[in-house]
C-alpha positions in Angstrom: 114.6 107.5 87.7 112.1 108.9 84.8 109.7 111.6 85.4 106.1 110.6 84.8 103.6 113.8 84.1 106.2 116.4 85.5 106.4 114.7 88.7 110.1 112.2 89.5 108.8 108.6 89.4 110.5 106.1 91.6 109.9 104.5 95.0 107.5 107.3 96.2 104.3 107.3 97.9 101.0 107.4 96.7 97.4 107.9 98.1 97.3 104.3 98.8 100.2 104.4 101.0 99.0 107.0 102.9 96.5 105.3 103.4 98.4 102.5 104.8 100.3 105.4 107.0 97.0 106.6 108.4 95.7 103.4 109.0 98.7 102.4 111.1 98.8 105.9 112.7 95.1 105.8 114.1 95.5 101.9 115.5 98.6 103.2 117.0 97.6 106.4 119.0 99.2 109.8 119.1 102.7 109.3 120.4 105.8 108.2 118.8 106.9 105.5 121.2 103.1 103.8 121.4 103.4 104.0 117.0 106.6 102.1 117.3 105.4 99.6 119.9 101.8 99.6 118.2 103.7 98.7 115.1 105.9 96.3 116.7 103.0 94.1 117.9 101.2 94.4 114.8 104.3 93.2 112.8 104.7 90.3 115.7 101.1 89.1 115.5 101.6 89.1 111.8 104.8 86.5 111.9 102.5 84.6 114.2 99.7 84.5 111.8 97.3 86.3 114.1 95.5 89.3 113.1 96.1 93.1 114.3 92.7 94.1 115.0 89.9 92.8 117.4 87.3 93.1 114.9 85.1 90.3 113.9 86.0 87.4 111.1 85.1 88.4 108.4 84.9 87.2 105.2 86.5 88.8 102.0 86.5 87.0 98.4 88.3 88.5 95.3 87.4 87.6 92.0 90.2 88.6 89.3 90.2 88.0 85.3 93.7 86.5 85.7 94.8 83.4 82.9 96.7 80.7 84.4 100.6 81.5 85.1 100.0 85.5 85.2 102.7 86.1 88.3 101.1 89.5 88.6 98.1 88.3 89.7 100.0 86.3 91.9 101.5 89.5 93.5 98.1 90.9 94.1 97.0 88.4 95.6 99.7 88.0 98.4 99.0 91.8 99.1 95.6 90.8 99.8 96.5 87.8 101.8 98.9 89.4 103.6 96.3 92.4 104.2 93.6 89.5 105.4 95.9 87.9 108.2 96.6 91.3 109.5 93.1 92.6 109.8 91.4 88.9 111.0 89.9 88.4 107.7 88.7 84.7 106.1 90.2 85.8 102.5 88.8 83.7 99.6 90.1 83.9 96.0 88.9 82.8 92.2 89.8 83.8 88.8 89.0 83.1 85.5 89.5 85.5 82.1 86.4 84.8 81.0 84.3 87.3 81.6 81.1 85.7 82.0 83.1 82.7 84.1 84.5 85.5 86.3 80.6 86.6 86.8 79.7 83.4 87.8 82.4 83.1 90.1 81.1 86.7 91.7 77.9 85.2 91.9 79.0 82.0 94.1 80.3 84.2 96.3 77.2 86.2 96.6 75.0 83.4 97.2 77.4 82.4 100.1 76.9 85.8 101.6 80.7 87.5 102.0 80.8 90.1 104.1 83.1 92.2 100.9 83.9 91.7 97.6 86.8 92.6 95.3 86.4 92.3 91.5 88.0 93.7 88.5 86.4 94.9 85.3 88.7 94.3 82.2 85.5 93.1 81.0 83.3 95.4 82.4 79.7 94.4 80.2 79.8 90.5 81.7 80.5 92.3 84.8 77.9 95.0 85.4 74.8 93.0 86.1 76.7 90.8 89.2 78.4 93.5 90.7 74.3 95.5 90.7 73.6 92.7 92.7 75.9 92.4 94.8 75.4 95.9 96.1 71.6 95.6 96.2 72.5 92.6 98.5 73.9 94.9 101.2 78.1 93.9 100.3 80.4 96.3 99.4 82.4 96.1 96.9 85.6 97.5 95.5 87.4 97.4 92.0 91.1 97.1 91.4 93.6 97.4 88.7 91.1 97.5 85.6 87.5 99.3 85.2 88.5 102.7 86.5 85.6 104.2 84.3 82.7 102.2 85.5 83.9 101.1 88.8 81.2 104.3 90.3 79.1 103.9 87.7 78.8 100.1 88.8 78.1 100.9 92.5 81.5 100.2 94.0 83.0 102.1 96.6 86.6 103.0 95.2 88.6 101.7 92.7 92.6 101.3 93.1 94.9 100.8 90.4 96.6 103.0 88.0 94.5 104.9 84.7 95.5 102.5 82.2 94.5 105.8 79.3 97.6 107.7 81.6 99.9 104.6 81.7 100.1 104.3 78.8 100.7 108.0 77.4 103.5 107.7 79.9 104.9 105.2 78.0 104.0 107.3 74.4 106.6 109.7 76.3 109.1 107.5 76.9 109.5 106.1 74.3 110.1 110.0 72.2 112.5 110.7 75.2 114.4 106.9 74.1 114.1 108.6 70.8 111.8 105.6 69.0 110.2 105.9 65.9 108.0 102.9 65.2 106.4 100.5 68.3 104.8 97.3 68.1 102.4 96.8 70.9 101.5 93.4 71.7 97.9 92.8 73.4 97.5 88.9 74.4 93.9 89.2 75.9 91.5 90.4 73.7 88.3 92.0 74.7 90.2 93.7 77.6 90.0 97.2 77.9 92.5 97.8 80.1 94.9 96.6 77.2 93.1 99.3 74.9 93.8 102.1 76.6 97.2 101.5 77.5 98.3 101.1 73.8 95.8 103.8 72.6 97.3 106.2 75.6 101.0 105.3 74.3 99.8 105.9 70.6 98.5 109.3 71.5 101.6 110.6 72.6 103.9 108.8 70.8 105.8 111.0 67.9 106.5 107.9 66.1 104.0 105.6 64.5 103.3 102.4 66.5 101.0 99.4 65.5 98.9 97.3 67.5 99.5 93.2 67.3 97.2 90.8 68.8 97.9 87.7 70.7 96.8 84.6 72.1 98.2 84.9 75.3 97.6 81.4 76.7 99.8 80.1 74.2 103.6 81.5 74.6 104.8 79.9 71.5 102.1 81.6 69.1 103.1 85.1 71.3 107.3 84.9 70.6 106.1 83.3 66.8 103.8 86.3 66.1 106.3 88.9 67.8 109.1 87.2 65.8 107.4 87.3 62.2 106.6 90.6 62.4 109.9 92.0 63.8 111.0 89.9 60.6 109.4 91.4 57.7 109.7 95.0 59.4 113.1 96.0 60.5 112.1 99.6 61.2 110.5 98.8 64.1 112.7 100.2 67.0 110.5 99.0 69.8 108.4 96.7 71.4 105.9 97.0 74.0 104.6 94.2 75.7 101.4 94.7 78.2 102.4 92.2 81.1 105.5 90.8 82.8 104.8 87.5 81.6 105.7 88.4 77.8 108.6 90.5 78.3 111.3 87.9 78.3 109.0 86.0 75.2 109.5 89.3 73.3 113.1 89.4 74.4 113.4 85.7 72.9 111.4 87.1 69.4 113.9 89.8 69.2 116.8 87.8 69.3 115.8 84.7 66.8 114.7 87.8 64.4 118.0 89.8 64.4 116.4 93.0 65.8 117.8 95.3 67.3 114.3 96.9 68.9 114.1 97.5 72.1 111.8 95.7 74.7 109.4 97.6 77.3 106.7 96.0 79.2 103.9 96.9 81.3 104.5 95.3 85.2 107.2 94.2 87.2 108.1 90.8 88.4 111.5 89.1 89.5 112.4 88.2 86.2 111.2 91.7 84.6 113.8 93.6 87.0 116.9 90.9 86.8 116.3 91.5 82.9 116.2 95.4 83.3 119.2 95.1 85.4 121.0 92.9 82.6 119.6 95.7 79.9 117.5 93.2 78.1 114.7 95.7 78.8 114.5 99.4 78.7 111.9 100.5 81.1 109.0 98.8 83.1 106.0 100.9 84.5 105.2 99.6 87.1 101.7 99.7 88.9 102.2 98.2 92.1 100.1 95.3 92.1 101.3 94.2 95.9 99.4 97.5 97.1 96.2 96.9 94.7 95.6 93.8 96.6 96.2 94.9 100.0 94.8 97.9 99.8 91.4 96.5 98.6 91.1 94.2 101.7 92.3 97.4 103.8 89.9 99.5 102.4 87.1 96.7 102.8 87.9 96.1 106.5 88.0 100.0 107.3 84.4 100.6 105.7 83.1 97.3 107.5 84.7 99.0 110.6 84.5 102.5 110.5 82.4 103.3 107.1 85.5 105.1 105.6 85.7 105.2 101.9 89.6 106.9 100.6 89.7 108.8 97.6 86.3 110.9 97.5 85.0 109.0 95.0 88.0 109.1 92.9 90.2 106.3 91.8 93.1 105.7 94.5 96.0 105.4 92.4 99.2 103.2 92.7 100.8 103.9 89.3 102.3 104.9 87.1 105.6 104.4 87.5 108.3 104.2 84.8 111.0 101.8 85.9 114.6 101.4 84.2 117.7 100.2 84.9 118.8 102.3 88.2 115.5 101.6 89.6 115.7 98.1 88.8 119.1 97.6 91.2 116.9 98.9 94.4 113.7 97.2 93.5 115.1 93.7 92.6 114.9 92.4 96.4 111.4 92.9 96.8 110.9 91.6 93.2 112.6 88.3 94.9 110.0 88.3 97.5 107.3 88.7 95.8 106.3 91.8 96.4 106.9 93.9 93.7 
């Protein structure tokens, strides 16, 4: 497994975890054998779609900037789900990577008076204004995955996710450890930040020179064209970074129709992202855990509705990075096949 800031990256917990740990531990009391059975029915009540807690219904609505066909938002969202059942929650869900859409989706929700919301802010000037107001309406909200920066500025109780600025000089180090010299990375959203920082965090500590290339990442054919052509008139490029799971195997496609010999890193992980790591089609994956930034956030939620707890201090509660490569991918494949990671 790679190290990540000094610290050996792999399956390891994080402050969200513990989270999940304490959580568990205070619904389950002080002694071992009332955890386990505490635990036990928790997990039953689960399988029977029930929830865990005797707290009211709530109702909890998350609003992401996910495109269509984005199987990380997909992951998040069964975190939250899962998260929901567990703690008797009504969960409701939109998403739209417009950023003013994605507003008036916030808004709808608003107006129909949730009990919590859970937004992101990879377009964080569209989405000032709604989150003010949902706050001055008396609902708490909390950001996840993108808007690290303004998610306290904003009014929200935590953020959870990873600092995409950190994620993505992780990957800057990487790639000097893989010994690279020139990167291509690929953003296919434009106006997100999130994608900014990751490739200006890589380019910081890159020792190589690497090259931003934009993309329209609706269309996957204009992605492995644009990928291709340039991989094409510059063989010196020795790698390629790609920002989401989705455009990992389309770069991996590029690669090969172009007669490169580059090698292919993404941002996320998904099934396909760790059979292709597995395979060696990709070097490395960092991975951000997007199962625990969705159910986290409804945890989180339920706990301050419940008990007024806010994790982290007013700091972001992290879940990544993590770098991933081949040896990880072997133990993390079967919860890639479930959907979980």
């Amino acid at each position: 497994m790679a190290r990540v800031g000094g610290v050996r990256a792999g399956v390891r917990a994080t402050g969200a975890v513990l989270a999940v740990v304490l959580g568990a531990a205070t619904l389950a009391g002080c002694s071992s054998t009332g955890g386990k059975r505490a635990e036990e029915r928790a997990a039953a009540a689960e399988a029977r779609g029930r929830a865990a807690v005797s707290t009211p219904k709530w109702t909890f609505a998350m609003v992401t900037h996910s495109g269509d066909g984005d199987t990380f938002w997909d992951i998040v969202q069964k975190g939250a789900e899962e998260a929901a059942v567990k703690d008797n929650i009504d969960f409701l869900y939109a998403k739209s990577d417009e950023g003013q859409q994605q507003a008036q989706l916030v808004q709808s929700y608003i107006d129909k008076g949730v009990d919590g919301l859970i937004v992101t802010l990879a377009k964080p000037d569209a989405m000032k204004a709604v989150v003010a107001k949902a706050t001055a309406a008396g609902i708490p909200v909390i950001t996840v995955n993108s808007g690290s920066e303004q998610s306290k500025q904003f009014g929200a109780l935590t953020h959870i996710g990873q600092n995409e600025s950190i994620a993505g000089e992780a990957v800057g180090d990487e790639l000097d450890k893989r010994g690279k010299k020139k990167a291509l990375c690929v953003l296919h959203e434009q106006g997100n930040v999130g994608h900014e920082q990751r490739c200006a965090g890589a380019k910081k500590t890159f020792d190589g020179t690497m090259q931003n290339l934009y993309v329209d990442g609706t269309n996957m054919p204009d992605v492995q064209a644009s990928i291709e052509a340039k991989l094409q008139t510059d063989k010196s490029i020795d790698a390629v970074v790609t920002l989401g799971a989705p455009f990992a195997d389309t770069a991996v496609k590029a690669k090969e129709t172009a007669g490169s010999k580059a090698e292919i890193d993404t941002f996320d992980l998904n099934e396909a992202v760790a059979g292709s790591l597995k395979a060696g089609r990709l070097g490395f994956a960092v991975d951000q855990q997007p199962y625990l930034q969705g159910y986290e956030a409804v945890d989180l939620l339920w706990l301050y509705r419940y008990n007024a707890d806010v994790l982290g201090g007013g700091l972001p509660v992290l879940t990544g990075p993590q770098i991933i490569d081949k040896q990880d991918a072997a133990e993390l494949e079967k919860f890639a096949e479930r959907g979980t990671r």
